[in-house]
Structures are given as C-alpha cells and as structure tokens.
NUMARTI-319970 format. One record per atom (N, C-alpha, C): residue in three letters; atom name; y, z, x; residue number from 1. Coordinates in nm, 2 decimals, always signed. Example, Ala and Ser with C-alpha at 12.3 -4.5 7.8 and 13.67 -1.06 7.14 Angstrom:
2
@type->ala; atom->N; Y->-0.57; Z->+0.78; X->+1.32; seq->1
@type->ala; atom->CA; Y->-0.45; Z->+0.78; X->+1.23; seq->1
@type->ala; atom->C; Y->-0.33; Z->+0.78; X->+1.32; seq->1
@type->ser; atom->N; Y->-0.22; Z->+0.71; X->+1.28; seq->2
@type->ser; atom->CA; Y->-0.11; Z->+0.71; X->+1.37; seq->2
@type->ser; atom->C; Y->+0.00; Z->+0.79; X->+1.29; seq->2
// end
This chain:
82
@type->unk; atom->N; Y->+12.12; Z->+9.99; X->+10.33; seq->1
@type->unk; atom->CA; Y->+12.14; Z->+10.12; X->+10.27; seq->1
@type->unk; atom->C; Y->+12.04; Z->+10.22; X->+10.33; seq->1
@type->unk; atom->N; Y->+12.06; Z->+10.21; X->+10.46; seq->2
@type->unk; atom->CA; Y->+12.00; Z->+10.31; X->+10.51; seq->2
@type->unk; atom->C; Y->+12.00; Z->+10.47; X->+10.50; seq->2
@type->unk; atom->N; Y->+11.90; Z->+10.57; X->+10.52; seq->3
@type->unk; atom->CA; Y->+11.96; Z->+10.70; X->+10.55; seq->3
@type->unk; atom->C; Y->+12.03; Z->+10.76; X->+10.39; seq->3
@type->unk; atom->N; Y->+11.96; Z->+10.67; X->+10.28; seq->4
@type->unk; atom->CA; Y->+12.01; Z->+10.75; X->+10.13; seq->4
@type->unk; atom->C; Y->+11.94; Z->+10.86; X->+10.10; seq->4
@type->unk; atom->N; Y->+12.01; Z->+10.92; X->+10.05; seq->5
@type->unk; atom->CA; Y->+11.93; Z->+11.06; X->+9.99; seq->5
@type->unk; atom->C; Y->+11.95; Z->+11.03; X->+9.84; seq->5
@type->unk; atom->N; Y->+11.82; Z->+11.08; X->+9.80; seq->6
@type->unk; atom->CA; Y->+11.83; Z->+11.05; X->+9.64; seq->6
@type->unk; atom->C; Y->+11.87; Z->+11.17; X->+9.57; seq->6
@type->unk; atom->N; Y->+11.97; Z->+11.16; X->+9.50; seq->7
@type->unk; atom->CA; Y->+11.96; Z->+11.26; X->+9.38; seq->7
@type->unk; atom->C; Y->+11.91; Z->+11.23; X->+9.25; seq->7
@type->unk; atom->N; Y->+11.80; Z->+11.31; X->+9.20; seq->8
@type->unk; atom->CA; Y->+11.72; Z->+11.24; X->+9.05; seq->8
@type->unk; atom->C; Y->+11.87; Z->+11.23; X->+8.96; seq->8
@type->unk; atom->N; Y->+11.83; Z->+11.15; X->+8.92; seq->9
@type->unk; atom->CA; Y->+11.89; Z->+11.10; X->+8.74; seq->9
@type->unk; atom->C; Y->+11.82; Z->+11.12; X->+8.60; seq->9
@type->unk; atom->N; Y->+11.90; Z->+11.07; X->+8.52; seq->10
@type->unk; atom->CA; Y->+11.86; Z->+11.15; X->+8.43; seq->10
@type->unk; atom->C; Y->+11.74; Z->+11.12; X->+8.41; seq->10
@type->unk; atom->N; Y->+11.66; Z->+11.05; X->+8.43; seq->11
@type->unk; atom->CA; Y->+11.52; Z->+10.99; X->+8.39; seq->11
@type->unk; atom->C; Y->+11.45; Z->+11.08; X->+8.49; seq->11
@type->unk; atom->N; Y->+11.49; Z->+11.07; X->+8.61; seq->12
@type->unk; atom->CA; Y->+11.41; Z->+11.15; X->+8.77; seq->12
@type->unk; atom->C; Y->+11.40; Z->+11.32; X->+8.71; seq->12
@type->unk; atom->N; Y->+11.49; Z->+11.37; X->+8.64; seq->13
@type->unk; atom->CA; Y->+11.52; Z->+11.52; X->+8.57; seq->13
@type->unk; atom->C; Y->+11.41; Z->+11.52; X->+8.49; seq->13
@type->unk; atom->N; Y->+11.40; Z->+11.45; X->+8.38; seq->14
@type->unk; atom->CA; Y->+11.33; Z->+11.40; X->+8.25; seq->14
@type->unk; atom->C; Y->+11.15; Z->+11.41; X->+8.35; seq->14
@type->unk; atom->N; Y->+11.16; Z->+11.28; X->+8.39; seq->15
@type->unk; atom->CA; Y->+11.04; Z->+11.26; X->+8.45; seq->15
@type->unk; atom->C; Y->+10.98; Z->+11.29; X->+8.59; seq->15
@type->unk; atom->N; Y->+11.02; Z->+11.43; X->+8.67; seq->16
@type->unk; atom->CA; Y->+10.98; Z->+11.43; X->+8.79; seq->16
@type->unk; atom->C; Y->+10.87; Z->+11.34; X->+8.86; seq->16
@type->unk; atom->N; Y->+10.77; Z->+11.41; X->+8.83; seq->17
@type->unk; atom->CA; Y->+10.65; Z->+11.32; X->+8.84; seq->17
@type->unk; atom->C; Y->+10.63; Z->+11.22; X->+8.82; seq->17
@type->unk; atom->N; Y->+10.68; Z->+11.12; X->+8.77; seq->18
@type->unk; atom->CA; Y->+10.70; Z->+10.96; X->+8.79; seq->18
@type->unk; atom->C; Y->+10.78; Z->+10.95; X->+8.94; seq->18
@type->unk; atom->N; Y->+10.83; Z->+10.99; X->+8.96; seq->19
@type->unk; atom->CA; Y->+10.94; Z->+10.97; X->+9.10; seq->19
@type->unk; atom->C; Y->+10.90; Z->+11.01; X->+9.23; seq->19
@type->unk; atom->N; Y->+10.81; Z->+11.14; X->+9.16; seq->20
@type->unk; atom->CA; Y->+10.74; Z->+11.20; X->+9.33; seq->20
@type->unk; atom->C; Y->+10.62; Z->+11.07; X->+9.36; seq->20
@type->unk; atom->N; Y->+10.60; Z->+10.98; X->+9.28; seq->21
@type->unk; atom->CA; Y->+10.50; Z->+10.85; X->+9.29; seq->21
@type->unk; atom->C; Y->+10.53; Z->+10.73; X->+9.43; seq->21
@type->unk; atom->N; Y->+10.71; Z->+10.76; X->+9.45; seq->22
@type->unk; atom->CA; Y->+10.74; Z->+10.65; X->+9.51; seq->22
@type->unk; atom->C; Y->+10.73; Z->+10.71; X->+9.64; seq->22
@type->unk; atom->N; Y->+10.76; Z->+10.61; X->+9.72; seq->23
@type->unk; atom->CA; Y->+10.75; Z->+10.65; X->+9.86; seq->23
@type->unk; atom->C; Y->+10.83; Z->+10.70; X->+9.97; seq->23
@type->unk; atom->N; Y->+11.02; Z->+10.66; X->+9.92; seq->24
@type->unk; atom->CA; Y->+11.11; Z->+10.75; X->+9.96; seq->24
@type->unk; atom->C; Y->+11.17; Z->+10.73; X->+9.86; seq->24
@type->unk; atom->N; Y->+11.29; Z->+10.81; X->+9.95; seq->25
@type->unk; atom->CA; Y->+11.42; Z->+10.81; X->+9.86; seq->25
@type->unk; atom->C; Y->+11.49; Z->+10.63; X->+9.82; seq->25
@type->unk; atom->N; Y->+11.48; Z->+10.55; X->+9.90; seq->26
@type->unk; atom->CA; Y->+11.51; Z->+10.43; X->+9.87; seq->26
@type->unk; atom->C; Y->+11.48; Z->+10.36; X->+9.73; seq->26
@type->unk; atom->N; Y->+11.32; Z->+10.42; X->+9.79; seq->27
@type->unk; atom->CA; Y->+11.24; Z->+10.34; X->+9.64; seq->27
@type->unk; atom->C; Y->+11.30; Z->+10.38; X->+9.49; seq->27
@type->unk; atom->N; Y->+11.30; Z->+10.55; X->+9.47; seq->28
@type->unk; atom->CA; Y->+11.35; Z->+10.63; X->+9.40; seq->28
@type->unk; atom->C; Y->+11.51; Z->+10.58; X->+9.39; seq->28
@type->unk; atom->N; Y->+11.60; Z->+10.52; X->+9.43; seq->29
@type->unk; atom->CA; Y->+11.72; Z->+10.53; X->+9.41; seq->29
@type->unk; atom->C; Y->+11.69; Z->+10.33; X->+9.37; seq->29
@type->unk; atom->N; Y->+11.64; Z->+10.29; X->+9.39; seq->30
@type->unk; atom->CA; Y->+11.63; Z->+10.16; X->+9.32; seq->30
@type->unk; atom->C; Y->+11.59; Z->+10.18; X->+9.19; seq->30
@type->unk; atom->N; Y->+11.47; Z->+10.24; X->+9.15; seq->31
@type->unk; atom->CA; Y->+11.44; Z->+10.29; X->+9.01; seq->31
@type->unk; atom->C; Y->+11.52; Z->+10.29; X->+8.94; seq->31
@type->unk; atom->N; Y->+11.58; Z->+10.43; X->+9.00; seq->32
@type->unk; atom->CA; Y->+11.75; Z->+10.45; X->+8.89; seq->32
@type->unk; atom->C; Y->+11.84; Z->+10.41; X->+8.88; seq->32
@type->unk; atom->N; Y->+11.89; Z->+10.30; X->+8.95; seq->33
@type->unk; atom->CA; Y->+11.93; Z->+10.20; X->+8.98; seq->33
@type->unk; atom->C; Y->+11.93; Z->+10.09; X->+8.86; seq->33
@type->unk; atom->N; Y->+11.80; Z->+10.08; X->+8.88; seq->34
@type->unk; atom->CA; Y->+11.72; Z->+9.96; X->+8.75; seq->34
@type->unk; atom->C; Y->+11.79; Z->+10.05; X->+8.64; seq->34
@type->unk; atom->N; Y->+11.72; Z->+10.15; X->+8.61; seq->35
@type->unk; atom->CA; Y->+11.73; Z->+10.25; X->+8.49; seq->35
@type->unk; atom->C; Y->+11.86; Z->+10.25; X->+8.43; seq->35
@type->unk; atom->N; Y->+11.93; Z->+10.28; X->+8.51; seq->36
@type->unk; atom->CA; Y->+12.07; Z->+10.27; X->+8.48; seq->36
@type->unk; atom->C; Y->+12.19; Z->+10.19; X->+8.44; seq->36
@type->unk; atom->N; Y->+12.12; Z->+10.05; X->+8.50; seq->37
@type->unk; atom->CA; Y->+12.16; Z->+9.94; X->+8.46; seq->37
@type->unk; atom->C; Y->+12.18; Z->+9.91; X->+8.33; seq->37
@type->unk; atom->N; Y->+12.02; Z->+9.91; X->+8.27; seq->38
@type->unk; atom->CA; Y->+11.95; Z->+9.89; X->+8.17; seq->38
@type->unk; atom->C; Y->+12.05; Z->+9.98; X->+8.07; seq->38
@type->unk; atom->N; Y->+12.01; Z->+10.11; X->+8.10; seq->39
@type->unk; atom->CA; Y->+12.12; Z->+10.21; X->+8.01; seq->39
@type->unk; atom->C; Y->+12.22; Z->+10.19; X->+7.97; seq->39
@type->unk; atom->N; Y->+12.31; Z->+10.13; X->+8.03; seq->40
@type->unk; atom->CA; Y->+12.44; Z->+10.13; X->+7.98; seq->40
@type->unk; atom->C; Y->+12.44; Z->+10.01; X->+7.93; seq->40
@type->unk; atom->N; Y->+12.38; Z->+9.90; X->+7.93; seq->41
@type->unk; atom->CA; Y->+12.35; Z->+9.83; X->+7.79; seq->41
@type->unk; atom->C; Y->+12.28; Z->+9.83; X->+7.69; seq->41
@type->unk; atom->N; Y->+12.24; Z->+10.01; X->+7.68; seq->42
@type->unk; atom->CA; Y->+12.21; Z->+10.01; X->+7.60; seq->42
@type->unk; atom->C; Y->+12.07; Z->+10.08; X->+7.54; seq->42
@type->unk; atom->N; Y->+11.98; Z->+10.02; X->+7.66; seq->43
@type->unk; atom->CA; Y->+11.80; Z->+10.07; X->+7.64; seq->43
@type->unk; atom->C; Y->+11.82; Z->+10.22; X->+7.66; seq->43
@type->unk; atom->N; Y->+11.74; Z->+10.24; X->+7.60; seq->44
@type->unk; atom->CA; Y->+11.73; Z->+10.42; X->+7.64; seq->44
@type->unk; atom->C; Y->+11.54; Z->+10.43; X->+7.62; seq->44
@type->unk; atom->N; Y->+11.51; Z->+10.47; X->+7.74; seq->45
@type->unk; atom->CA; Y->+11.37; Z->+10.41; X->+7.81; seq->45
@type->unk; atom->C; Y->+11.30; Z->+10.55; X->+7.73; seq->45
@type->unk; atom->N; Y->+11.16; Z->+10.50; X->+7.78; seq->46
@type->unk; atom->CA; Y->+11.06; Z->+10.58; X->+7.74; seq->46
@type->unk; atom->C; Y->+10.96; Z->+10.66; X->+7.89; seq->46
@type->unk; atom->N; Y->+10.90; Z->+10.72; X->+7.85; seq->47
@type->unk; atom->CA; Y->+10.82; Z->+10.80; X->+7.99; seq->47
@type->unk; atom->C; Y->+10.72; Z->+10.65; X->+8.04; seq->47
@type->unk; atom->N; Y->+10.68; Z->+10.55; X->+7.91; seq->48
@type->unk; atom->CA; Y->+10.63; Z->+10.48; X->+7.94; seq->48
@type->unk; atom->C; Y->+10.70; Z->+10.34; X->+8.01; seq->48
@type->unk; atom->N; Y->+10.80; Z->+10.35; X->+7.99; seq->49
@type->unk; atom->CA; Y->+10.87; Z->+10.22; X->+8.09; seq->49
@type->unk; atom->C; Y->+10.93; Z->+10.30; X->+8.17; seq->49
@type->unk; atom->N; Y->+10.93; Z->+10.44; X->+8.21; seq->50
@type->unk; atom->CA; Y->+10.98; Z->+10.45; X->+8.36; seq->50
@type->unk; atom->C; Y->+10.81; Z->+10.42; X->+8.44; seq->50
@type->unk; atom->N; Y->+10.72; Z->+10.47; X->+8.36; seq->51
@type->unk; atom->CA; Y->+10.58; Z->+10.43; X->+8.44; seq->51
@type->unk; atom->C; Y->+10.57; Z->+10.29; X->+8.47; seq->51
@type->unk; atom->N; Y->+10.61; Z->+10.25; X->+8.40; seq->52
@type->unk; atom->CA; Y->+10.55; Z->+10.10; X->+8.43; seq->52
@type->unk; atom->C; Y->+10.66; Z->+10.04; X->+8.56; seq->52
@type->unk; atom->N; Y->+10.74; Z->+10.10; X->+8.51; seq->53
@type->unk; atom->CA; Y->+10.86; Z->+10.02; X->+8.61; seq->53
@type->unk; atom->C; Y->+10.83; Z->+10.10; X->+8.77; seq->53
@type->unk; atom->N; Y->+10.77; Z->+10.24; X->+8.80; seq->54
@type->unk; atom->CA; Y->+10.71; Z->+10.25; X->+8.88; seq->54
@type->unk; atom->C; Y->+10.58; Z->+10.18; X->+8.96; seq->54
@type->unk; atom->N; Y->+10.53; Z->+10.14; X->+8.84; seq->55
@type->unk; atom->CA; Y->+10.36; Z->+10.07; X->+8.86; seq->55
@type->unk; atom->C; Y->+10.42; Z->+9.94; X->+8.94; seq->55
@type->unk; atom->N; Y->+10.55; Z->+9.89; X->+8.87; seq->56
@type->unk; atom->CA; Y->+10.58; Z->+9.77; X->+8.93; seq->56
@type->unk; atom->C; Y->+10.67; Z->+9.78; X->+9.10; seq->56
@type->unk; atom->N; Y->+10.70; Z->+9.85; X->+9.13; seq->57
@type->unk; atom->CA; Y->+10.74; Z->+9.90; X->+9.27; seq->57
@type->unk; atom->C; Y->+10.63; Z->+9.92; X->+9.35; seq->57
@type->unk; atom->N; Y->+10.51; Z->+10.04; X->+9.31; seq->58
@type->unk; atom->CA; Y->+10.44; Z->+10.00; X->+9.40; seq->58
@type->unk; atom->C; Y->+10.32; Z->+9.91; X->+9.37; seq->58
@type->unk; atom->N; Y->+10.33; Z->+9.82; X->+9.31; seq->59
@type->unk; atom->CA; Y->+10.23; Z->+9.69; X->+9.34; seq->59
@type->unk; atom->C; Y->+10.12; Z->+9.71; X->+9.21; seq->59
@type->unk; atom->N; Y->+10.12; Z->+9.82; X->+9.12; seq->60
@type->unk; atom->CA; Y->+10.02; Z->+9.84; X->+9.05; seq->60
@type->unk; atom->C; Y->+10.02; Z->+9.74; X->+8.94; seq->60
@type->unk; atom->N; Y->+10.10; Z->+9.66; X->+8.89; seq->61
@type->unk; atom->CA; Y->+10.11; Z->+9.55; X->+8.78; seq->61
@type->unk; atom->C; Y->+10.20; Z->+9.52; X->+8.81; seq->61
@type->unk; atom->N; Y->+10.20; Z->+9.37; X->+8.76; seq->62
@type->unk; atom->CA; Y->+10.31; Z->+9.28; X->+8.80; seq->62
@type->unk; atom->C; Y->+10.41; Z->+9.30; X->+8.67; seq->62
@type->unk; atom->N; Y->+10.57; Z->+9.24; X->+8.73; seq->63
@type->unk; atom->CA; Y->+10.68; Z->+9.25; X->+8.70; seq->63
@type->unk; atom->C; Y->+10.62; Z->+9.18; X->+8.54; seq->63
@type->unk; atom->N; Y->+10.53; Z->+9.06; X->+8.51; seq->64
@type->unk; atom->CA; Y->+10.53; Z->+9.04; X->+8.37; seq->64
@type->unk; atom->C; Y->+10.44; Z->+9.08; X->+8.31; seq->64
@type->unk; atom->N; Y->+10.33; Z->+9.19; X->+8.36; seq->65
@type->unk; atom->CA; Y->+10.25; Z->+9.27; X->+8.30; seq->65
@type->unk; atom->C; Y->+10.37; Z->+9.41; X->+8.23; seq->65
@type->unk; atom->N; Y->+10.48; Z->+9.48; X->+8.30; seq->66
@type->unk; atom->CA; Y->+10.57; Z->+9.54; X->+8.25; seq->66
@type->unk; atom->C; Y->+10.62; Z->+9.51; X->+8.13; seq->66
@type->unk; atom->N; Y->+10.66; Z->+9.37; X->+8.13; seq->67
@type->unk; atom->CA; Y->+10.73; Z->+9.34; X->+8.01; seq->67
@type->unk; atom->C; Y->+10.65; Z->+9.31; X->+7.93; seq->67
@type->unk; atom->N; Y->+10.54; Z->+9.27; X->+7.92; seq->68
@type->unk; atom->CA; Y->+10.39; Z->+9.22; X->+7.80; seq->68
@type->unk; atom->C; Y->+10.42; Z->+9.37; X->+7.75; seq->68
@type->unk; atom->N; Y->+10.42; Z->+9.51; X->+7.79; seq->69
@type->unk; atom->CA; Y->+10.36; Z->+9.64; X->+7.79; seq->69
@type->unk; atom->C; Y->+10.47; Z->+9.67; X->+7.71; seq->69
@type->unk; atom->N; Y->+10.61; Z->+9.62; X->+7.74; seq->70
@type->unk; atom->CA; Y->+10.72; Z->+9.69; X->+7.70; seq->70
@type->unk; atom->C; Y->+10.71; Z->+9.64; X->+7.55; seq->70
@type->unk; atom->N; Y->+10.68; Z->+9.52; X->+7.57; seq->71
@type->unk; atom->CA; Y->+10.70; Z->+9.39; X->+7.36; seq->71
@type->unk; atom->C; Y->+10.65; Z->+9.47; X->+7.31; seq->71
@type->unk; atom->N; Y->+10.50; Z->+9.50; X->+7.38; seq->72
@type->unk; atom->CA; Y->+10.37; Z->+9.58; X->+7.23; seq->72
@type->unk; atom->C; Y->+10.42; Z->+9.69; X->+7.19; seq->72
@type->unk; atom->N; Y->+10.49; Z->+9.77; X->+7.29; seq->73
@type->unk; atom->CA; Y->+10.59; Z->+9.93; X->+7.24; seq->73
@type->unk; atom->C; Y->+10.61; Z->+9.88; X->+7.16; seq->73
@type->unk; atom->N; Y->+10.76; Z->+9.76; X->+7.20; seq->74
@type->unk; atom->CA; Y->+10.86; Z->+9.75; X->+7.09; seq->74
@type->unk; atom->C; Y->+10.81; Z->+9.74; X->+6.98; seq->74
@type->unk; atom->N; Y->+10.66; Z->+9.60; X->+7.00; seq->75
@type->unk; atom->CA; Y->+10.65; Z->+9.55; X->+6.86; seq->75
@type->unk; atom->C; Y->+10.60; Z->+9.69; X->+6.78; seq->75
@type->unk; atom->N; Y->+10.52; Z->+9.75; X->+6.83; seq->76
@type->unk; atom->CA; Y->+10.44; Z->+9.85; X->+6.75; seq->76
@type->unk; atom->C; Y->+10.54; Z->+9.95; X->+6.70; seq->76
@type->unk; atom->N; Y->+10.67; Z->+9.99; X->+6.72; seq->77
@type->unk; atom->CA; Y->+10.78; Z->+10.09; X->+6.69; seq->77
@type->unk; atom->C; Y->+10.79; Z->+10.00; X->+6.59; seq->77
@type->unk; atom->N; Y->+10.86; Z->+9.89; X->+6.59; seq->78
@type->unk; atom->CA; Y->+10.92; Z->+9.78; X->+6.47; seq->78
@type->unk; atom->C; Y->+10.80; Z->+9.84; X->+6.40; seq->78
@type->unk; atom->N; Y->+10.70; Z->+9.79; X->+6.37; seq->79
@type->unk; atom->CA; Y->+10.60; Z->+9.82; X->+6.25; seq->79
@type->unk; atom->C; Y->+10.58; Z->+9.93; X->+6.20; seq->79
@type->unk; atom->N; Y->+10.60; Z->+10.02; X->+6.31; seq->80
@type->unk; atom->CA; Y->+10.59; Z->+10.16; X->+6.24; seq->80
@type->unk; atom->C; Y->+10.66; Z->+10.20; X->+6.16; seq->80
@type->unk; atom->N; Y->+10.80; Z->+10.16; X->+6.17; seq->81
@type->unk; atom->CA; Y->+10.94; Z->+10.21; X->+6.09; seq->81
@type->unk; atom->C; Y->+10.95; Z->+10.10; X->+5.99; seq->81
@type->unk; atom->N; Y->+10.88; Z->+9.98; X->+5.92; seq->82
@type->unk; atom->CA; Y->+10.88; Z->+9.90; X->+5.89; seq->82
@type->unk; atom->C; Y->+10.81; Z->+9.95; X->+5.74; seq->82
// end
C-alpha cells in the first residue's frame, strides 16, 4: 500500500494531535484502520486509547501495556457508575 494519502477520521478530526505523532500517512491510516475496526463492533474509544494505541505504533509501550491501561479505564468507569 504504497503512495496512500491519509484522510483523518473521525478520531484523526476529534484528535489531531495524536496523529500529527505518527510518522506518515501509512502509520496514520493503520491507526484508523484499527480504530475503525474496533468501532463498528462497537467500542467507541477515548482520547486516551487513541494515545495509547499511538504509544503502541511508535514503540512507546507495548501492545500489553495498552490493554493493562485500557481494563483500569474500563474498571475504573464500571465503579464509578456503580
């Protein structure tokens, strides 16, 4: 997939500045990619799991430091509304 141009999505609109983080358009269109996946089953993300899921692109935390990050959200929402 050479030669892509990215157009932001709805998260890239939402969150510029998370996206100007990556390093082209590729990276940026994998993102949303993931993002979107995710979406339409359902998740509807936070500023903090598009960060993290950036951190995990470029090398800043690993793929199961994201998800450790994502439970304590979750858990901590569950208790809040609880």
């Amino acid at each position: 997939m050479s030669g892509i141009t990215w157009r932001p999505c709805f998260y890239g609109e939402q969150w510029p500045d998370q996206f100007a983080q990556l390093p082209d358009d590729q990276s940026r269109h994998n993102v949303s990619q993931t993002l979107a996946d995710s979406r339409l089953e359902g998740k509807v993300h936070t500023r903090e799991d598009v960060s993290d899921l950036v951190d995990v692109v470029l090398g800043r935390i690993s793929p199961e430091e994201s998800v450790a990050r994502g439970m304590r959200r979750y858990r901590a929402q569950r208790s809040a509304t609880a």
